[in-house]
matplotlib code that plots the C-alpha trace (Angstrom):
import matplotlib.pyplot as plt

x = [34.3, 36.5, 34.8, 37.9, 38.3, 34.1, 34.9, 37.8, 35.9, 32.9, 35.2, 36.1, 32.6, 31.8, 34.9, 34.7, 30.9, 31.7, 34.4, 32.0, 29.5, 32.4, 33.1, 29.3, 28.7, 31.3, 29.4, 25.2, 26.7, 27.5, 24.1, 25.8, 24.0, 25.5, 25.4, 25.3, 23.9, 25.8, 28.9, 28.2, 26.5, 29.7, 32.3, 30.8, 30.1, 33.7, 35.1, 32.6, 33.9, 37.3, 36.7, 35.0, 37.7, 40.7, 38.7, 35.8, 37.8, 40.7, 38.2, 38.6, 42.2, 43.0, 40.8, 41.7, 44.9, 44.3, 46.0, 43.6, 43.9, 42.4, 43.3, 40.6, 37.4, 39.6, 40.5, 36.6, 35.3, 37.9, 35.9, 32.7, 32.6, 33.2, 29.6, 28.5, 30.5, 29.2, 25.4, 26.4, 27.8, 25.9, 25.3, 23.5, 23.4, 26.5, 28.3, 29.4, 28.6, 29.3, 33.1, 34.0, 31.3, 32.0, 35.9, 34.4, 32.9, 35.4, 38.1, 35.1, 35.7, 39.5, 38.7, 36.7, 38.7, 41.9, 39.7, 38.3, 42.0, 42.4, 45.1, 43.5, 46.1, 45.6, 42.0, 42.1, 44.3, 42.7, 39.4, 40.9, 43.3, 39.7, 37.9, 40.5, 41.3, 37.5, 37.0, 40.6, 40.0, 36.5, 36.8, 36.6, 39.8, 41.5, 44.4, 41.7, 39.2, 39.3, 36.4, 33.1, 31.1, 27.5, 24.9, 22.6, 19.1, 18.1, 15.0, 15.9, 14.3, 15.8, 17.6, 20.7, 23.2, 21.7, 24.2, 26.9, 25.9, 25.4, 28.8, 30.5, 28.9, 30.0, 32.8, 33.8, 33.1, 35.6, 32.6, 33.6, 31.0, 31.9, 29.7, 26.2, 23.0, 20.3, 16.7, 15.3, 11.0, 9.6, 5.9, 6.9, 10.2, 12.5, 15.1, 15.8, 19.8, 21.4, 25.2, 27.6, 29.8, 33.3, 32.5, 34.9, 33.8, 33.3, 30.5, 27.0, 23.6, 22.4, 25.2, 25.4, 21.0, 22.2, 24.9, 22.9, 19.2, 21.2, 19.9, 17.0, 16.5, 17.0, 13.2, 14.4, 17.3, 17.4, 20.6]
y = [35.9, 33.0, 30.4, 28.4, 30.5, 30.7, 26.4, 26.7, 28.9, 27.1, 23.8, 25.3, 26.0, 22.4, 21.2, 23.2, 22.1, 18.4, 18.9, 20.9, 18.2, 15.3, 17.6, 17.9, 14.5, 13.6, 15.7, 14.8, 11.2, 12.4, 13.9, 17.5, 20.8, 21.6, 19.3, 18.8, 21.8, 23.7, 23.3, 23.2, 26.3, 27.7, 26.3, 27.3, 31.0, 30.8, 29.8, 32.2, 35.2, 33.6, 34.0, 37.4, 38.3, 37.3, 37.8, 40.6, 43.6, 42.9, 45.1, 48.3, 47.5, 47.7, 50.7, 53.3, 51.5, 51.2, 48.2, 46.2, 44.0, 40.5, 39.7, 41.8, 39.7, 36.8, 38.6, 39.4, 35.6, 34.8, 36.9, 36.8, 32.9, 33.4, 34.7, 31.5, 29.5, 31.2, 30.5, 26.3, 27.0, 26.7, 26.0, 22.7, 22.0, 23.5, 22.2, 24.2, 22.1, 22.8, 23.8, 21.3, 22.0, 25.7, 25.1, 22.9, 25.3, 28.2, 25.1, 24.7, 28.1, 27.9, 24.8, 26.7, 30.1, 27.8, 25.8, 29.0, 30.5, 27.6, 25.8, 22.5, 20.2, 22.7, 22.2, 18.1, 17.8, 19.6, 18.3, 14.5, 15.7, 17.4, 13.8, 11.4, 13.9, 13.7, 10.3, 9.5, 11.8, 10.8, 7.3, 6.6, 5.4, 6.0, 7.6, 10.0, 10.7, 13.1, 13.9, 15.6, 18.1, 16.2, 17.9, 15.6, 16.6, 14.3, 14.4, 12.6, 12.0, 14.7, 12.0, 13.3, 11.4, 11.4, 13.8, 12.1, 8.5, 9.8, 11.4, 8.1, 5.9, 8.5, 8.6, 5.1, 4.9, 7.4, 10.6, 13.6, 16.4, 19.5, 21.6, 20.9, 22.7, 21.7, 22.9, 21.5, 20.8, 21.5, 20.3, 17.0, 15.9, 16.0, 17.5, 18.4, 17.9, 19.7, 18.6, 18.8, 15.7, 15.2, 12.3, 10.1, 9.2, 6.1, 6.4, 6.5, 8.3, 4.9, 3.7, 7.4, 6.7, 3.0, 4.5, 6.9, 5.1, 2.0, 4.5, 3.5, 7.2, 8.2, 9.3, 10.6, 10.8, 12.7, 12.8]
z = [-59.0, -57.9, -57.9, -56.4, -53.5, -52.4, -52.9, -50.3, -48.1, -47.9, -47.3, -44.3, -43.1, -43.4, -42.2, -39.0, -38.5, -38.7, -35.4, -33.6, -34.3, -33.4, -29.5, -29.1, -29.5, -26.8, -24.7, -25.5, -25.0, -21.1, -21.1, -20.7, -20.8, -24.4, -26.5, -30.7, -31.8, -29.4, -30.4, -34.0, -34.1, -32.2, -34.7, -37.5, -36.6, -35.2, -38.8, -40.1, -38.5, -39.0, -42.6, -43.0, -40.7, -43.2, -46.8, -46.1, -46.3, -49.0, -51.4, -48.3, -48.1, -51.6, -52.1, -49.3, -48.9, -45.3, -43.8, -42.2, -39.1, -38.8, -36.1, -34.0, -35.2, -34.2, -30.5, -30.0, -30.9, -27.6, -25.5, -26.9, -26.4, -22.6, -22.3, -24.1, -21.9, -18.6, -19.7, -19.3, -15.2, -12.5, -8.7, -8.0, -4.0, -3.4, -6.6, -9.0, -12.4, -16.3, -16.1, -18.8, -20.9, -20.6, -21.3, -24.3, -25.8, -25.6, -27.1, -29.7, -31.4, -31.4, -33.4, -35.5, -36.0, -37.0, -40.1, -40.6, -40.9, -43.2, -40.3, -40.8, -39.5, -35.8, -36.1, -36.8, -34.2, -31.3, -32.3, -31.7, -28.8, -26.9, -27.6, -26.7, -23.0, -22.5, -22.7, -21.1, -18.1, -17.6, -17.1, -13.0, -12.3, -8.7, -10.0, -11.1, -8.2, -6.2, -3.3, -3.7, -1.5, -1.6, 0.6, 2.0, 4.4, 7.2, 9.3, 12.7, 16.0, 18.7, 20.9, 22.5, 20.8, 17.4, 15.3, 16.8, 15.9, 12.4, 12.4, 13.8, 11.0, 8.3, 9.5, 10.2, 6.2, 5.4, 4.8, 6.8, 7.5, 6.2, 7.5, 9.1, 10.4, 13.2, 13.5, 16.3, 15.8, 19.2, 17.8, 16.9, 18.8, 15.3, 14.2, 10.6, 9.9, 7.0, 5.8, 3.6, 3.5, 1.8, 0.1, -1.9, -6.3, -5.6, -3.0, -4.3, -3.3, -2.3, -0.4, 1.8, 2.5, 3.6, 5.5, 7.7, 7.7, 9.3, 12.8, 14.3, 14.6, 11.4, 9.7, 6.3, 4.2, 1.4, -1.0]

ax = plt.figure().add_subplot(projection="3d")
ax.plot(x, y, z, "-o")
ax.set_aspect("equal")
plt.show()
């Protein structure tokens, strides 16, 4: 038994769990839907398969004198991740939410199979290069920002020149309607307004509610 080599191999194990745990760390500290464990469950079974993949059948190659290809345990980690990654996406009011974390993850295991493939340097470095682009890129500066759909329900009395009122002051504060739907209440003289408004990063929740309830008409906002 080499003792040496089961040394090395277990180094890597370890290795590759400490920058999944460094990525998921970026991540729970943003409150994301993967966090810690995530992504150091998924580097280590990454550098795990890594491993098997390059070491588990010398013993078959040497005896059948088969040539054996690692790279196919490598190929099916790529893919197999992307199911992982799908689970962290999904639609909130008309959002679509956990791209990053999903990208994160599937970057996670590339981490993992190069330790795991003993490329330590690759694996350092895009552990540090994944930290530093999250916390660069997610800092809220202007150069940065770009709009955001935010949909936003409004309960309103049925006066003729509500919806246009409301459209006026959204607009005059640089929030366009995207798209917007009326349901008129014949029983109690309301109407219940549904939008979806272009909204730029730098305008909060509170300030669209302050916005719109500024109309004497305006019953409800909800954001």
């Amino acid at each position: 038994m080499d003792y040496k080599m089961i040394l090395e191999q277990l180094s890597r194990l370890l290795i590759a769990s400490f920058c999944g745990i460094l990525v998921g760390w970026e991540r729970k500290s943003r409150m994301k839907e993967a966090g810690i464990r995530t992504h150091f469950i998924v580097a280590l079974g990454a550098a795990l398969m890594m491993i098997i993949s390059k070491y588990g059948f010398q013993d078959s190659e040497a005896f059948l004198k088969v040539p054996i290809d690692p790279t196919r345990i490598a190929a099916q980690i790529v893919s197999g991740v992307g199911f992982l990654g799908a689970g962290a996406i999904f639609m909130q009011k008309n959002t679509i939410r956990g791209l990053t974390t999903a990208a994160g993850i599937w970057v996670t295991a590339g981490i993992g199979m190069a330790i795991g493939a003993g490329i330590y340097s690759v694996g350092f470095a895009a552990t540090i290069i994944i930290i530093i682009g999250q916390t660069v890129l997610h800092a809220d500066y202007k150069w940065l920002s770009s709009p955001k759909a935010v949909q936003v329900n409004v309960t309103a009395t049925n006066q003729e020149k509500v919806v246009k009122d409301i459209n006026d002051r959204l607009k005059s504060n640089g929030i366009a309607i995207l798209k917007i739907k009326i349901v008129k209440r014949h029983e109690d003289e309301l109407i219940d307004l549904k939008m979806i408004l272009k909204v730029n990063s730098s305008i909060t929740p509170i300030d669209i509610v302050d916005i719109i309830e500024s109309d004497k008409n305006i019953r409800s906002v909800e954001v």
